[in-house]
N, C-alpha and C positions, 0 to 999 in steps of 0.2 A: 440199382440197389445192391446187388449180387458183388460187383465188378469194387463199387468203396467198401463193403464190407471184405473182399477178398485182399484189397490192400493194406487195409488195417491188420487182419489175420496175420498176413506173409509175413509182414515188419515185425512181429511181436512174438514171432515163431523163430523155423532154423534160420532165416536170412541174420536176423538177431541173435548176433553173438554173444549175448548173454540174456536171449532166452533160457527160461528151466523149461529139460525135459520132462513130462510125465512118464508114472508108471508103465509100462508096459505091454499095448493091448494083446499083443501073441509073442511065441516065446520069440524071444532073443531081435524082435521088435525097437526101434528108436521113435519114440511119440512124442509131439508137440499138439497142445492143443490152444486155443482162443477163445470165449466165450463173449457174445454182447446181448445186451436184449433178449433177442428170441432166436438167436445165432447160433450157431456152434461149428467151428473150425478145425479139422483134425487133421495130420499130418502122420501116416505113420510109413516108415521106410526097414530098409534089410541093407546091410552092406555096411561099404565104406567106399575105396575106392571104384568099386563097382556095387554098383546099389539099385534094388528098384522100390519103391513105393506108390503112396496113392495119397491122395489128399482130399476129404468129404466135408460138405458145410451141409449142414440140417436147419431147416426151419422150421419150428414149432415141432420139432422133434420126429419131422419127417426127412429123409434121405431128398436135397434137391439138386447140389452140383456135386460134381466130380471128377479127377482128373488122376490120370495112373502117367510114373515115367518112369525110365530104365537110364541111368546114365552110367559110364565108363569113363575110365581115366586114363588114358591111352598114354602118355608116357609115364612106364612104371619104374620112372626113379624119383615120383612124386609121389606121399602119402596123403591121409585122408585129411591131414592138418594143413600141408601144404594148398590141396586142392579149396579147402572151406576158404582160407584166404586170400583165393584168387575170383573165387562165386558168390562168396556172400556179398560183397561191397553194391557189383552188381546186382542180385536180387534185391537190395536194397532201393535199390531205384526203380521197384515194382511201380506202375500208376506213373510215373515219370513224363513217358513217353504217350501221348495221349493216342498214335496212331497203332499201338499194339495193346492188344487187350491182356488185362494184369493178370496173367497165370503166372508169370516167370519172372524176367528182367524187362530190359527196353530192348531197343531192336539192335545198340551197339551200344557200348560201356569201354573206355579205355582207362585202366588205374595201372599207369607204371610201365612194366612188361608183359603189362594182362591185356589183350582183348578178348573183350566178353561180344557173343554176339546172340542173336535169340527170330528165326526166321519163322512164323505162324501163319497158319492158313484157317480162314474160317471165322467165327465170332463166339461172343462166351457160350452161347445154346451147343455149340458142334466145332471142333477145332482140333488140330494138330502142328506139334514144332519140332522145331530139333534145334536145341540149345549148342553154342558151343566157344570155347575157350582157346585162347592162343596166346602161347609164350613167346615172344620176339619172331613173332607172323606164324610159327609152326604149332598146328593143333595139337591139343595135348589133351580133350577132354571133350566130350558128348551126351548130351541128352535129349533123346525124344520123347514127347509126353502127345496123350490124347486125351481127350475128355471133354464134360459138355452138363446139360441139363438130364436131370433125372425125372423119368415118367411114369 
């Protein structure tokens, strides 16, 4: 239940390049949010090319998943425009990949010059990854996320 509802969210949020962002929920904050049913999907981050955020789905207006990451953008002659268009395609293909569970991307994505990859340990209740990006084989970008069910 968690896991299709989490792929519908992600697609319709940042991965979605022409999702709208919502207001604001703390200063100086980037929010995306998803609503279905009895759902609610939030996405709120800081940054740009180094950013951390957290992402919370509530059920019936209870806090039940959640997930915090921190990524960086490791070669700094790449901005934050450049970077969304080398992550988003991938994030796109959240759910894709049946043997990685959908917080992120698949476990490999290649568009172009980009390798996208995304290593996870654990399952939706308890998990940890570290995402990451490569321009003609050379890393250029990083993200570790943790997160899990809420009790």
């Amino acid at each position: 239940m968690i896991e299709k509802f989490l792929i519908e969210a992600k697609k319709q949020t940042y991965a979605n390049e022409n999702a709208p962002k919502i207001g604001s929920s703390r200063l100086n904050s980037k929010d995306y949010e998803y609503k279905k049913d009895n759902m609610i999907y939030h996405d709120t981050y800081f940054g740009g090319t180094n950013f951390i955020g957290e992402e919370v789905v509530y059920i019936d207006n209870q806090t039940y998943w959640a997930m915090n990451y921190y990524g960086t953008t490791l070669d700094k002659t790449l901005g934050e425009e450049a970077m969304d268009k080398a992550l988003r395609p991938a994030l796109m293909k959240v759910g894709e990949d049946v043997n990685v569970i959908p917080v992120r991307g698949p476990k490999e994505f290649i568009n172009g010059e980009y390798k996208y990859t995304f290593e996870i340990r654990g399952d939706i209740n308890c998990f940890n990854g570290i995402e990451s990006v490569y321009k003609n084989d050379v890393k250029i970008y990083e993200l570790r996320c943790t997160g899990g069910l809420i009790k």
